[in-house]
VOTOR-6650 format. One record per residue (C-alpha): z, y, x; residue in one letter; residue number from 0. Coordinates in steps of 0.2 Angstrom, whole numbers, plus 5000, padded with zeros to 4 digits. Each point is the difference from the previous one (the first is absolute). Layout:
REM residues N
Z Z | Y Y | X X | r A | k NUM
...
This chain:
REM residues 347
Z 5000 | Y 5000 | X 5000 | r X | k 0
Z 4994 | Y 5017 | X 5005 | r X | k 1
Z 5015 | Y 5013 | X 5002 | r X | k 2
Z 4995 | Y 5017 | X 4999 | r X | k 3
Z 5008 | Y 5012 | X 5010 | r X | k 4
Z 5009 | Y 5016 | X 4993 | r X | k 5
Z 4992 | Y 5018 | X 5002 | r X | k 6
Z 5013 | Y 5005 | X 5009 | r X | k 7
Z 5000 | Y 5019 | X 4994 | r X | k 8
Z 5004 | Y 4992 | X 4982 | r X | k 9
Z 5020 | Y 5001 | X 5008 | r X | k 10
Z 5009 | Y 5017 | X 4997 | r X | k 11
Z 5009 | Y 5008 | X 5020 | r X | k 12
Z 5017 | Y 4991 | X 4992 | r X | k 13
Z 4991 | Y 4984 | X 4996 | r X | k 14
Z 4993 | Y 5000 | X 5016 | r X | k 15
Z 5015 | Y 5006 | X 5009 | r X | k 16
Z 5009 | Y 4983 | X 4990 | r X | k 17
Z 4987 | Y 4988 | X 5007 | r X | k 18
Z 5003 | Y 5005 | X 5019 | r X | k 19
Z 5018 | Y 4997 | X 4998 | r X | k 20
Z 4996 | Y 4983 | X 4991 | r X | k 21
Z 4990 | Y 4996 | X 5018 | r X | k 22
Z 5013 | Y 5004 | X 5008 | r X | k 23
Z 4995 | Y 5017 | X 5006 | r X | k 24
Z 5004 | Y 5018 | X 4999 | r X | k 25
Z 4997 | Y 5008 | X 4984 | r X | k 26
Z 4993 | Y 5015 | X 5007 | r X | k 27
Z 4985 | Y 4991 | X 5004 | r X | k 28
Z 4995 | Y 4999 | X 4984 | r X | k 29
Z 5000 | Y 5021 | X 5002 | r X | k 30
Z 4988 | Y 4999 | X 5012 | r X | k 31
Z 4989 | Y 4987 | X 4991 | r X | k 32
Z 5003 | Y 5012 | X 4986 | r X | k 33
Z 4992 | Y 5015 | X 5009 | r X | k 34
Z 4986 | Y 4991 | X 5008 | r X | k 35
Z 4994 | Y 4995 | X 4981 | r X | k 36
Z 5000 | Y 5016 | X 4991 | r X | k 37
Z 5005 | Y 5015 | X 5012 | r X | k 38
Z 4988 | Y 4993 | X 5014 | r X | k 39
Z 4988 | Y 4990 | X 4989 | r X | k 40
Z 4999 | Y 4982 | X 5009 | r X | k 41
Z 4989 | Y 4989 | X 4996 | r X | k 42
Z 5005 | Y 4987 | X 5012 | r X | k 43
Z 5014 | Y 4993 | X 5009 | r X | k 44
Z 4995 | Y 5004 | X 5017 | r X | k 45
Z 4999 | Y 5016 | X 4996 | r X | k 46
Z 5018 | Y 5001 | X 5000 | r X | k 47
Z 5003 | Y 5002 | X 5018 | r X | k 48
Z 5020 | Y 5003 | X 5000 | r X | k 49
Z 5005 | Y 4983 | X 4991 | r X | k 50
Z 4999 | Y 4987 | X 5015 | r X | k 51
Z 4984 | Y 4988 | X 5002 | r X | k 52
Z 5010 | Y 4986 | X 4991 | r X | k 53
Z 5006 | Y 5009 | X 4985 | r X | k 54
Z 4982 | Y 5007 | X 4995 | r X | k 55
Z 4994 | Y 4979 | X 5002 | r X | k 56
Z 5014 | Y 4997 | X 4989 | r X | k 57
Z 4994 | Y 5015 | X 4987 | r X | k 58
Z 4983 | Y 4992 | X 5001 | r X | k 59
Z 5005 | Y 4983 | X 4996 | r X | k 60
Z 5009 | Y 5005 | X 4986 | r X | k 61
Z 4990 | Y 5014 | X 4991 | r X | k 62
Z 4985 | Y 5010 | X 4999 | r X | k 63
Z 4995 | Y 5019 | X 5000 | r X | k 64
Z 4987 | Y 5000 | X 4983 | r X | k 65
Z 4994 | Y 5017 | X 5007 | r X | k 66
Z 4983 | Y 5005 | X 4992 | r X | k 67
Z 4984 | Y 5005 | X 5012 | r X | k 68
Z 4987 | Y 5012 | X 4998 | r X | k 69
Z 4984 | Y 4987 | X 4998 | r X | k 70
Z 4988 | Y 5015 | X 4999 | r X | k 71
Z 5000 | Y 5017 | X 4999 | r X | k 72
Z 4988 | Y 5014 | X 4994 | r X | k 73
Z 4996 | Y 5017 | X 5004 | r X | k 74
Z 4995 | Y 5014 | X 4991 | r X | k 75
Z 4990 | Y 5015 | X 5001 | r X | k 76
Z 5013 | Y 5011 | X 4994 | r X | k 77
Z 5014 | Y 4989 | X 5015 | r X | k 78
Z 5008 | Y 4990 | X 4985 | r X | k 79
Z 5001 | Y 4983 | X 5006 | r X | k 80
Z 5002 | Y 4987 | X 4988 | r X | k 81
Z 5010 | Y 4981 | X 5007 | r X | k 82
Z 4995 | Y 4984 | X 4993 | r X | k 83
Z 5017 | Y 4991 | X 5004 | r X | k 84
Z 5004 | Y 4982 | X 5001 | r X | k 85
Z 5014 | Y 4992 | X 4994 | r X | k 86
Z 5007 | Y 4985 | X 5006 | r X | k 87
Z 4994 | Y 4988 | X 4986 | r X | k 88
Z 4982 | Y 5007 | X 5003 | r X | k 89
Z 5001 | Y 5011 | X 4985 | r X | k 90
Z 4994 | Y 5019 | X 5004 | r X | k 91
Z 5005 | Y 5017 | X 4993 | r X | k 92
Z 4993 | Y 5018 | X 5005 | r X | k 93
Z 5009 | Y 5014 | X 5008 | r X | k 94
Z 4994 | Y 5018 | X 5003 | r X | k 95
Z 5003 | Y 5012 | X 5012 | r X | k 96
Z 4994 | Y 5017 | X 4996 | r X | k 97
Z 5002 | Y 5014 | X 5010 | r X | k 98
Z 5001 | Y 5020 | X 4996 | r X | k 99
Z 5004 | Y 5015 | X 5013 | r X | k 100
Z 5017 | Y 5002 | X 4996 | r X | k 101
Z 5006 | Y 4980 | X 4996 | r X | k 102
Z 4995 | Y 4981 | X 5001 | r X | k 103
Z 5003 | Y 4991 | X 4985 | r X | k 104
Z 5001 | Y 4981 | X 5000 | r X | k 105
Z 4994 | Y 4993 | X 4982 | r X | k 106
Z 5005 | Y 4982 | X 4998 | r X | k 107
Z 5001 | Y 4985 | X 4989 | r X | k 108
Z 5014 | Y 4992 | X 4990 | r X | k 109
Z 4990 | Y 4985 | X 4993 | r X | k 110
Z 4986 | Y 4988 | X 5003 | r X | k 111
Z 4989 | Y 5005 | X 4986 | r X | k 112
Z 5008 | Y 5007 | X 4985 | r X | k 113
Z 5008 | Y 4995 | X 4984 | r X | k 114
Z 4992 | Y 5015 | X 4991 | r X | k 115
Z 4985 | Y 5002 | X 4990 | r X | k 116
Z 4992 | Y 5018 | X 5004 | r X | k 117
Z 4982 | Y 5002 | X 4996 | r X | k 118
Z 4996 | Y 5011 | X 5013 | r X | k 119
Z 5009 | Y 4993 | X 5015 | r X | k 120
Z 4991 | Y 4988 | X 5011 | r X | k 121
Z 5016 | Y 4989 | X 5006 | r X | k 122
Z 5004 | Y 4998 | X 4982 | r X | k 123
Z 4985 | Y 4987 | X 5002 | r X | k 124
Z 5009 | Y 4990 | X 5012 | r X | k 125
Z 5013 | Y 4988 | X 4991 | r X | k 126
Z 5017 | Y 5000 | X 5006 | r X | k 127
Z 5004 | Y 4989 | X 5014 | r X | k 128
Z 5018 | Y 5003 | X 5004 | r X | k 129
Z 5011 | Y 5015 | X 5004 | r X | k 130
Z 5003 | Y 5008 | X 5017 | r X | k 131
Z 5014 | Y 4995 | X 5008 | r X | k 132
Z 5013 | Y 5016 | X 5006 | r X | k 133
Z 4992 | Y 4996 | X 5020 | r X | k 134
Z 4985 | Y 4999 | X 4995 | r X | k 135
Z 5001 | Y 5017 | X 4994 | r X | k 136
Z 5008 | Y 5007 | X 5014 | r X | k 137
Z 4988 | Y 4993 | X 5013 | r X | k 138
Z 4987 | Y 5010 | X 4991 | r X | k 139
Z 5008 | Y 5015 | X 5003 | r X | k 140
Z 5003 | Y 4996 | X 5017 | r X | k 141
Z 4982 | Y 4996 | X 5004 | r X | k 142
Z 4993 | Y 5015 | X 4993 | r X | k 143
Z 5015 | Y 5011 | X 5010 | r X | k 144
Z 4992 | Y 4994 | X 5015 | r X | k 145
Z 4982 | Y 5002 | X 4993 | r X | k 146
Z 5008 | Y 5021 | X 4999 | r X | k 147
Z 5006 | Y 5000 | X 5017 | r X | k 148
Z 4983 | Y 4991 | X 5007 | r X | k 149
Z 4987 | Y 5009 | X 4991 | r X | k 150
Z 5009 | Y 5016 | X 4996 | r X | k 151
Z 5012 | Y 5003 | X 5013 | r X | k 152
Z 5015 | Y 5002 | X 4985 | r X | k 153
Z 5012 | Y 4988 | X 4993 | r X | k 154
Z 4997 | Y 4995 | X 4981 | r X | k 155
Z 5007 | Y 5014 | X 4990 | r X | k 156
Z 4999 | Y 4992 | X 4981 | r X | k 157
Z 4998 | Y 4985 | X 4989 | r X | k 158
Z 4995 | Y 4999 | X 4983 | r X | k 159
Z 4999 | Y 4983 | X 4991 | r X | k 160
Z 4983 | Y 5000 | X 4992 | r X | k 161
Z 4990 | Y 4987 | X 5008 | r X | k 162
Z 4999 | Y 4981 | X 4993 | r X | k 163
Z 5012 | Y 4997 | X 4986 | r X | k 164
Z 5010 | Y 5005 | X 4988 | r X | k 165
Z 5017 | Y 5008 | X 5011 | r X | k 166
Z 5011 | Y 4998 | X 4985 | r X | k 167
Z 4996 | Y 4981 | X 4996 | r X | k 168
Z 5006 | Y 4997 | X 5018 | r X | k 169
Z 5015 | Y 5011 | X 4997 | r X | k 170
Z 5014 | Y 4993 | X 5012 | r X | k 171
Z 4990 | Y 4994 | X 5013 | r X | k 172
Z 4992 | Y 5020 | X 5000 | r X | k 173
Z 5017 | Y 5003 | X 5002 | r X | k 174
Z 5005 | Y 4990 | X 5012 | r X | k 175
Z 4986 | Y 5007 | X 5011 | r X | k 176
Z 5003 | Y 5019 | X 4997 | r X | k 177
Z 5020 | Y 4995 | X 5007 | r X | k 178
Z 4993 | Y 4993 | X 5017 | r X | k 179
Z 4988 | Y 5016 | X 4999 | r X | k 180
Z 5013 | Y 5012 | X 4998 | r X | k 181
Z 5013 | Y 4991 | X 5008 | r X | k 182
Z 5007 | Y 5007 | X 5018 | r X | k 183
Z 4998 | Y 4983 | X 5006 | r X | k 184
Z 4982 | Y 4998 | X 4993 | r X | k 185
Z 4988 | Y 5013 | X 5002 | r X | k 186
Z 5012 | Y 5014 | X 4995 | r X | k 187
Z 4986 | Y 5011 | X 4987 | r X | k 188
Z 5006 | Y 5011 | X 4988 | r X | k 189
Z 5000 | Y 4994 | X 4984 | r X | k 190
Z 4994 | Y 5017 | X 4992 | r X | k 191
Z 4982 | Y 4997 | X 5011 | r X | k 192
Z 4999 | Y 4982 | X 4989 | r X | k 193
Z 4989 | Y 5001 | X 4984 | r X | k 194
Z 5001 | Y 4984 | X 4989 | r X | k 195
Z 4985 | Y 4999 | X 4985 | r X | k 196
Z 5002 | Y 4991 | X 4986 | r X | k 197
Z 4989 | Y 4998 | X 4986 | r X | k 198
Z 5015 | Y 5002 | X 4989 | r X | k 199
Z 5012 | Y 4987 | X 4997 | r X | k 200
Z 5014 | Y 5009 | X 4988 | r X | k 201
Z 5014 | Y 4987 | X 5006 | r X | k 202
Z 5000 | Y 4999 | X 5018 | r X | k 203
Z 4997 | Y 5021 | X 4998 | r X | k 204
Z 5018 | Y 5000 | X 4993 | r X | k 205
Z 5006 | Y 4985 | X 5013 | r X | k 206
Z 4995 | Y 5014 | X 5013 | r X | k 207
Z 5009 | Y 5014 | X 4994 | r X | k 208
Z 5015 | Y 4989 | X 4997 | r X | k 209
Z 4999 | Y 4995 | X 5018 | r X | k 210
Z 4999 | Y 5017 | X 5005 | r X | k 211
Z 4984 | Y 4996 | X 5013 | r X | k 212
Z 4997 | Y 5014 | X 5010 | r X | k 213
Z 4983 | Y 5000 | X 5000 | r X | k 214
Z 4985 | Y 5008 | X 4989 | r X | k 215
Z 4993 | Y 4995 | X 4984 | r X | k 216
Z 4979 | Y 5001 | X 4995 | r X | k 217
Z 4992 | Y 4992 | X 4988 | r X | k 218
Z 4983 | Y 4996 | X 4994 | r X | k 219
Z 5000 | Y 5008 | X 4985 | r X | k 220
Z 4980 | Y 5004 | X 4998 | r X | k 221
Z 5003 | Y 5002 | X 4982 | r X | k 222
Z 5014 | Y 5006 | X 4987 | r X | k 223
Z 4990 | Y 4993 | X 4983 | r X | k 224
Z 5005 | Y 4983 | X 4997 | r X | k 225
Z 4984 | Y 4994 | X 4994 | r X | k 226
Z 4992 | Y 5006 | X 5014 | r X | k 227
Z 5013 | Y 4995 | X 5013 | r X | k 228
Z 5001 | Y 4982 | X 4993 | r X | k 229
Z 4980 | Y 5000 | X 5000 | r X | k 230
Z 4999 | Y 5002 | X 5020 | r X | k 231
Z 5017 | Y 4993 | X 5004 | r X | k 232
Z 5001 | Y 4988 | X 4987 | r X | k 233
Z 5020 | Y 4996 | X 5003 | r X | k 234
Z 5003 | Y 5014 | X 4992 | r X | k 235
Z 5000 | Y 4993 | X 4984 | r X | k 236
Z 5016 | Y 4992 | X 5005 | r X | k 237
Z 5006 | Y 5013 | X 5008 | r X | k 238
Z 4996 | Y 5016 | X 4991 | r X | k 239
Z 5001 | Y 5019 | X 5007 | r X | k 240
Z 5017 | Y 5001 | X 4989 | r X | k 241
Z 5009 | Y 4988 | X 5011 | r X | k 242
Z 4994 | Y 5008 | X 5014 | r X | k 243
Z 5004 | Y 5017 | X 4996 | r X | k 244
Z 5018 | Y 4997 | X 4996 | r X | k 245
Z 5002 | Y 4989 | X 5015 | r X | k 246
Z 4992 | Y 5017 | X 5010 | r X | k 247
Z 5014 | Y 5010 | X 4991 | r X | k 248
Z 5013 | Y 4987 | X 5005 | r X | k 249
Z 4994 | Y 4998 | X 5018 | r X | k 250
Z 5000 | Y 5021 | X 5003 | r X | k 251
Z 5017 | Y 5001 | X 4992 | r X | k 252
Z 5006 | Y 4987 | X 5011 | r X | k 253
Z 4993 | Y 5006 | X 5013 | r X | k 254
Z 4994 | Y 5019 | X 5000 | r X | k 255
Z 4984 | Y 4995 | X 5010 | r X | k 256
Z 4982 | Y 5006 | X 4994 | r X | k 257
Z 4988 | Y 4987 | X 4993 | r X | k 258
Z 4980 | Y 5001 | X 5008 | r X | k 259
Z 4988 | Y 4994 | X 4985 | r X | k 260
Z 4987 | Y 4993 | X 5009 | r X | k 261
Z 4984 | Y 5004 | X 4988 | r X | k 262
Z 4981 | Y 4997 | X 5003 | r X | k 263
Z 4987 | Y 5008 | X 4986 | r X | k 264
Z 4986 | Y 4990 | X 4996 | r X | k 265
Z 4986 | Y 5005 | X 4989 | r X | k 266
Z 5000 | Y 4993 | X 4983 | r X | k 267
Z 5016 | Y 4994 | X 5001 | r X | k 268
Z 5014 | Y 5014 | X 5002 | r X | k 269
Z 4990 | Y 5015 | X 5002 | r X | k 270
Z 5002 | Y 5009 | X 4983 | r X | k 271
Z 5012 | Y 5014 | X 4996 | r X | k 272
Z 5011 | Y 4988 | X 4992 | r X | k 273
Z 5002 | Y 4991 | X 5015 | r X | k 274
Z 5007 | Y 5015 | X 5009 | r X | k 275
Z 5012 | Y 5003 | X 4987 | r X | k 276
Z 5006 | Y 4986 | X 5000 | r X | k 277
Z 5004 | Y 4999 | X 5017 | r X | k 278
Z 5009 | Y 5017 | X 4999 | r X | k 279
Z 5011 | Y 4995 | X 4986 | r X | k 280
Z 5003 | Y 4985 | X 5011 | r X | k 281
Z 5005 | Y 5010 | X 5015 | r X | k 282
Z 5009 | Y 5012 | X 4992 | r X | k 283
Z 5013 | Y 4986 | X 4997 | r X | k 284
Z 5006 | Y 4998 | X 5014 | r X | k 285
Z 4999 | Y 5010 | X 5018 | r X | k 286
Z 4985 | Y 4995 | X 5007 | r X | k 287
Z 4983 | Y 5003 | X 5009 | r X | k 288
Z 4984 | Y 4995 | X 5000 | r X | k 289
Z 4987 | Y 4992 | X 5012 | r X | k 290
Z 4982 | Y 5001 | X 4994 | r X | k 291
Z 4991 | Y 4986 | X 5008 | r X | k 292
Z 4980 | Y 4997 | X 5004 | r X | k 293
Z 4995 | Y 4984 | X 4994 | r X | k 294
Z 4994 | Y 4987 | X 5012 | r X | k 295
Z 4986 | Y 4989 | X 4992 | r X | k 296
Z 5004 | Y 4981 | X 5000 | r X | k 297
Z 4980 | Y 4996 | X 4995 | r X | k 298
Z 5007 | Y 4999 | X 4982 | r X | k 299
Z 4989 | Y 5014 | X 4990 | r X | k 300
Z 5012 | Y 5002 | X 4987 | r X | k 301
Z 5011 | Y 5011 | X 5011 | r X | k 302
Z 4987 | Y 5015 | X 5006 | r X | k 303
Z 5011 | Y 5019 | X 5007 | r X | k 304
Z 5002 | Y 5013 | X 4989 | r X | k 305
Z 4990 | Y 5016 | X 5003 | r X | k 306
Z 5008 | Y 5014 | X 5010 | r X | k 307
Z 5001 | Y 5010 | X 4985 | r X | k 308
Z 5012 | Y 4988 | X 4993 | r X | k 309
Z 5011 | Y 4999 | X 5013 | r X | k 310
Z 4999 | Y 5018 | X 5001 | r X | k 311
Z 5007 | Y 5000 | X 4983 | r X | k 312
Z 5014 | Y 4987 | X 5004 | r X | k 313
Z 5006 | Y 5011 | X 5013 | r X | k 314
Z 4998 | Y 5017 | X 4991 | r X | k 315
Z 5009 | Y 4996 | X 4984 | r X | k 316
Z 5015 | Y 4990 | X 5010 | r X | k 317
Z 5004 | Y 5015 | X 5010 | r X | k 318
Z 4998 | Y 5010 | X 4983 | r X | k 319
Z 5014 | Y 4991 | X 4996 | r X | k 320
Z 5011 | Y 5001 | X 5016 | r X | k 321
Z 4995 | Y 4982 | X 5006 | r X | k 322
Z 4997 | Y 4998 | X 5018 | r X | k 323
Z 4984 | Y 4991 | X 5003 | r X | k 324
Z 4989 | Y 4993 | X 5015 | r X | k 325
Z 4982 | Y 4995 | X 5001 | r X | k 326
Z 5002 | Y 4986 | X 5013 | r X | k 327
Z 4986 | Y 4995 | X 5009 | r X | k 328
Z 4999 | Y 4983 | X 5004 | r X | k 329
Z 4998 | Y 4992 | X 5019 | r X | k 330
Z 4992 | Y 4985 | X 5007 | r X | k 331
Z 4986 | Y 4998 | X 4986 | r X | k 332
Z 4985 | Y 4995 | X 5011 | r X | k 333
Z 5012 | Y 4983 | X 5008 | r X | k 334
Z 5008 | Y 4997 | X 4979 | r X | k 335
Z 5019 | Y 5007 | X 5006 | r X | k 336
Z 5001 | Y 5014 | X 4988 | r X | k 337
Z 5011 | Y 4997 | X 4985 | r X | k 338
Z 4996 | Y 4985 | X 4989 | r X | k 339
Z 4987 | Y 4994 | X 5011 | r X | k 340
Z 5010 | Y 4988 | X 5009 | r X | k 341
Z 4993 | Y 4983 | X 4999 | r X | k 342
Z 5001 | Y 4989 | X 5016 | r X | k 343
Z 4981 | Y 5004 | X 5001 | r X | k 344
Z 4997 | Y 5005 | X 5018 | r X | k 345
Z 4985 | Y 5001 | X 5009 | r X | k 346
């Protein structure tokens, strides 16, 4: 019978500090095998030169380092550089580093495929494979820190949870990550530079406000009509823009933190004056800002960009109302990186 071994970075510092002195040894070793996994990033025993030759053979023989590796990565035009990443059981998720003057902003992946059903999104194609593991989502991060410092001379500056998956359907391992992220014994971030998207799951909005996470909150709103949220993101139906409102209202009274709607206008779909309204009444009930995003085609002609006029209109009536609103422009089109294009189709 085959034994498997245990990925060592599965064990917390105190577990670890409790299976040195099980062996025998000293439990600060398990400190320094700590570091080496999440402050240093090790993904290999040898690596960690001040444990004597004997103890890292011992390591070996009894665990493994599931670290993830960057199987291909792509540039783009604009210096966005988008990762196909390996996981240890062969699976692959995409990860995306995208560069501005001021910051570097790792986007990363909570899930192999998604559980969700939007239209418009290209990963929503891909069935749902299994949920990242809390390393797994680190190791992103770590990769495309020293993809900044390589290419751009800078370390990572931000992270937003909007690549493959749904973060929320992932929720404690997402949190498990942002710890060892934030953590002075991890990579020691700030939480206020972390950004986690959700499509809108009302009761892991609340869990999150009664855990008091520290990070921020955006969600892929894209519309506030039911019928025609439920038509392009067809969960909806389940659970409707009422439960995600109040939830919105419970998380900002819990927590006093802003809430980005993440919006794209398409033409035909949600680019009439009611529309607009709509989205201004939903604004208004809660403190809030928008992002206006340019669609990225997934060769689907049902989803075609709105005119200029339209979005001109969007922006002009939000401000009207005292809504803050940004036209974002999207990144890394021309190698499919940009929002909802991520597919694991490289090349």
């Amino acid at each position: 019978m085959i034994q498997t071994k245990k990925d060592i970075r599965a064990l917390s510092r105190d577990e670890l500090r409790d299976y040195f002195v099980a062996q025998g040894e000293k439990a600060f070793r398990g400190n320094q095998v700590y570091e080496w996994l999440w402050s240093k990033g090790a993904h290999s025993f040898d690596d960690m030169t001040n444990l004597s030759k004997e103890t890292r053979s011992f390591l070996d023989t009894h665990f493994v380092i599931n670290h993830i590796k960057v199987d291909q990565m792509q540039r783009s035009n604009d210096g966005t550089i988008k990762n196909a990443v390996k996981l240890h059981d062969n699976l692959t998720v995409e990860s995306v580093l995208i560069p501005t003057a001021s910051r570097t902003t790792a986007c990363v992946s909570s899930q192999v495929g998604c559980s969700l059903n939007c239209k418009f999104c290209a990963t929503a194609r891909l069935k749902r494979m299994r949920n990242l593991n809390p390393d797994e989502i680190f190791d992103q991060v770590v990769a495309i820190d020293q993809q900044s410092k390589l290419y751009f001379g800078r370390p990572l500056s931000n992270i937003v949870f909007m690549g493959m998956g749904e973060p929320l359907m992932n929720y404690n391992n997402v949190i498990k990550s942002i710890e060892k992220i934030t953590s002075p014994d991890g990579l020691g971030m700030s939480p206020k530079r972390i950004t986690v998207s959700t499509s809108g799951v009302p009761k892991i909005i609340k869990k999150m406000a009664d855990d008091a996470v520290k990070f921020n909150l955006a969600v892929s709103l894209h519309s506030a009509l039911d019928e025609v949220r439920t038509e392009i993101m067809p969960f909806n139906e389940q659970m409707p823009l009422i439960e995600l409102k109040e939830a919105l209202q419970y998380w900002y009274i819990k927590t006093k933190k802003f809430i980005t709607y993440e919006y794209i206008v398409w033409g035909g779909i949600n680019d009439r004056d009611k529309d607009i309204e709509a989205l201004i009444e939903f604004c208004l009930a809660v403190p809030s800002k928008v992002n206006l995003i340019e669609y990225n085609p997934i060769d689907d002609g049902q989803f075609q960009q709105a005119d200029p006029e339209t979005i001109n209109r969007y922006v002009a009536k939000l401000e009207d109302r005292g809504i803050t609103v940004t036209v974002r422009r999207s990144r890394g089109k021309d190698i499919d990186a940009a929002c909802g294009q991520l597919a694991n189709k490289n090349g």
